[in-house]
Phi, psi and omega in degrees: 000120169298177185260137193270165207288327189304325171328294216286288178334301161308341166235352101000280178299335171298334192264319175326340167258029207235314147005254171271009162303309180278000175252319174292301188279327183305335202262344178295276187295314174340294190286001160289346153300308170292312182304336172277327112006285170302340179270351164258331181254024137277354150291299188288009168279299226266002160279337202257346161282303164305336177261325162281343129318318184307320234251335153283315161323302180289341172272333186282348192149357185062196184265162212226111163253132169278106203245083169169195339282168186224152186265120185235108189240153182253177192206147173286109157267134181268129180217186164273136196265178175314319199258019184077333202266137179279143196248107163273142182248200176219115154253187178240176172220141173243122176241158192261157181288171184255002167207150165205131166241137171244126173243143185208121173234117203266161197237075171317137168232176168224129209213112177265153173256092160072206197265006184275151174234152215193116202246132170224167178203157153275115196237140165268108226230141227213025206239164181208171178165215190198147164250140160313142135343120175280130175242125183257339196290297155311340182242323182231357172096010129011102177269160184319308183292339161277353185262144203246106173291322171328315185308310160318147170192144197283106173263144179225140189236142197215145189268008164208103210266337167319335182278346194289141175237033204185102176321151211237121200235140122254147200270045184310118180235107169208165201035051183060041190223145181235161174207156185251145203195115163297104179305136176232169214232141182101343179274129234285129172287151188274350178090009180318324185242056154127166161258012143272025186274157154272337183291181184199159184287148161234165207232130171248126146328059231238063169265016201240005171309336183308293167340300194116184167153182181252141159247179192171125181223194218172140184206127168249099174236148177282213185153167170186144208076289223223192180168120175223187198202123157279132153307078191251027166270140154319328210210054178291123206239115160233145174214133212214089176266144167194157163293017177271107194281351166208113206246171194209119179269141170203183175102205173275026178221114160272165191294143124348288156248150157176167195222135183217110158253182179282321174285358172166190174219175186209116180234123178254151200207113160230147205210113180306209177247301211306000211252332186274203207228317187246176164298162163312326214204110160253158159264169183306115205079002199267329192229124183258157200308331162296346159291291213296333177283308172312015181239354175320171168194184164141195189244104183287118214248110167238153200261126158270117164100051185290167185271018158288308199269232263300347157274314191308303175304337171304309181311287216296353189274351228273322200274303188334301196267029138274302201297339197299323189267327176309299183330268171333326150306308187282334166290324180307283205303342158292343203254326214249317184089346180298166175249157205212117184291136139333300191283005172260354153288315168336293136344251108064266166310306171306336164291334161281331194273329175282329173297308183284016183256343147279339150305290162008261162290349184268317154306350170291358183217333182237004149113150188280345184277316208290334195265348181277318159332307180268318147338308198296308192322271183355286171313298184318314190266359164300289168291322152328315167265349176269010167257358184287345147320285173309285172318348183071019200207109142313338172294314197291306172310333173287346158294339188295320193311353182258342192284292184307314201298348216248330153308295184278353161298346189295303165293310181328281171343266154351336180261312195304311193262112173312298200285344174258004193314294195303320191293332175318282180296334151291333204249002148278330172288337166305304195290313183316293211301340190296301195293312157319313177305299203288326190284335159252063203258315186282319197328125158289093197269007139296327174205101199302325175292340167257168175254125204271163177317000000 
């Protein structure tokens, strides 16, 4: 029997939806361009915030490592010159304190560049602690008689000394006698951190150093991003407070204890010698900046989730909410029979794709909650109604509309929850795919006009 004309229309129709089926993904990766567009120049907003943070952090004082103190006593060395003749030099020697306790309470600020926000703090920096009797004999072969005790001084080394805001006293105290000594400024740095650091030493004059003794300063520093500490004690003690509600601990050290609530954290480090990589005690050149720097520890004052990386992580979600409305077009039309113009998917998408770009710009001035609200309302009621259009029925665009908002309340969740992120967005790519399944679960998709058992 030939097939009758409604067949040849019905099976017509089918490959037209095979079709456009096949035209919906081709238009699927297409947008993946602008969306990929939109994902570089939120790198490039959050390179230009980053460099105006840097450029305020370095003028306020940089990131602040605390290197000291160290007991520096210099000594003669004697060798044979070319000519035979013996040549005297000057080396140093660095001995570590035998306790060090630090207590430091940083005071977080907020300071803008332009349309960028930007976190500093002022930390009160606190330390004491006792040095052994310096044995030179024993550490560097030293005789009693080359070492020039005159000399000595007690160094504290900071990578950016622009941050010190307050002359720097120390309190030496040995054989029962305290004495106060005025910290100095110019002197050639020990290299704790490197010869590209830019930082430098400050120095006290300690020629009563042989004994051994207890110390104690105060350092008012400024800073920004970060604040560490080299463990240069036998025995290291930090106790560390701020009103900074979300603090990151990093280096080669976790805190012992701490506590992080919403009005600050308190965090403590106790950090042996054996733990670290160098000595007590060295000569000059003997421990290079790079051990002593891989033993940093400290806090970092970081903001989670600012709102470069919470669009950016949105963007990846990006292709999804192009398929949803695109989806709901397409179904209409199996289910329905309207035909849906290309250029009005087209459309569609684009409109999907312009909500994150008005994330974007608009959060840089009222903040990621309020403009993800306002972005979302907008998109939603945008595409509702040009689809109550498209669809020929305004109820039917008001059906898209629960759809779309429920989605992005969905990514909303999903941005809000770091540690849950994945989990979110998978058991939502589920749920779609669930829903998609059970409403054609009948459809004949040879022949979109009938329904199969």
């Amino acid at each position: 029997m030939k097939p009758t004309l409604l067949e040849k229309v019905r099976e017509n129709a089918g490959l037209l939806l095979v079709l456009k089926m096949m035209f919906l993904g081709l238009v699927l990766l297409l947008f993946l361009i602008p969306l990929f567009l939109i994902r570089s120049l939120i790198e490039e907003r959050e390179g230009y915030r980053r460099t105006a943070e840097d450029e305020v952090i370095s003028l306020w004082g940089g990131e602040q490592t605390v290197g000291g103190p160290l007991l520096v006593v210099p000594y003669l060395v004697r060798q044979k010159g070319e000519d035979g003749k013996i040549v005297e030099s000057t080396a140093q020697a660095y001995f570590l304190p035998e306790s060090l306790e630090i207590t430091v309470q940083a005071a977080p600020e907020k300071r803008r560049r332009g349309i960028f926000e930007v976190t500093l703090y002022t930390a009160e920096v606190h330390l004491e602690g006792s040095f052994r009797r310096p044995e030179l004999a024993a550490h560097a072969g030293v005789r009693p008689q080359d070492v020039l005790w005159g000399e000595a001084q007690l160094a504290v080394e900071l990578p950016a000394l622009r941050g010190l805001t307050e002359q720097v006293v120390l309190r030496w105290t040995a054989g029962g006698r305290s004495e106060e000594v005025r910290f100095q400024a110019g002197t050639a740095p020990l290299g704790l951190f490197g010869p590209s650091a830019e930082g430098g030493g400050i120095r006290a004059p300690l020629p009563e150093a042989r004994a051994g003794g207890r110390f104690a300063l105060n350092l008012l520093l400024k800073g920004g991003r970060s604040l560490g500490f080299l463990p240069l004690g036998e025995d290291t003690r930090v106790r560390m407070s701020s009103p900074w509600p979300a603090p990151r601990f990093s280096g080669a050290f976790l805190p012992a204890a701490r506590s992080v609530r919403e009005d600050g954290f308190e965090a403590e480090w106790h950090v042996i010698s054996l733990g670290r990589g160098y000595p007590q005690a060295w000569r000059a050149g003997e421990v290079g900046p790079e051990v002593v720097a891989a033993s940093r520890f400290g806090v970092d004052l970081m903001v989670p989730a600012d709102t470069y990386q919470r669009v950016l992580r949105s963007v990846k979600y990006g292709i999804l909410f192009v398929l949803l409305p695109f989806l709901v077009f397409f179904l209409f039309e199996a289910f329905s029979g309207r035909r849906v113009h290309a250029l009005q998917y087209l459309l569609v998408g684009f409109a999907e794709c312009l909500f994150y770009l008005l994330l974007l710009s608009v959060s840089e001035h009222l903040g990621f909650g309020l403009t993800y609200l306002l972005a979302a309302l907008a998109t939603v009621a945008l595409v509702s109604f040009y689809a109550g259009f498209v669809l020929g029925d305004r109820r039917r665009g008001l059906l898209l509309a629960p759809v779309l908002g429920a989605s992005y309340a969905f990514l909303y969740a999903a941005l809000q929850s770091e540690d849950y992120a994945l989990l979110i967005g998978s058991l939502g790519l589920f749920a779609i795919l669930t829903g998609v399944m059970v409403l054609t679960r009948r459809v004949d998709w040879y022949r979109p006009g009938a329904r199969g058992r």
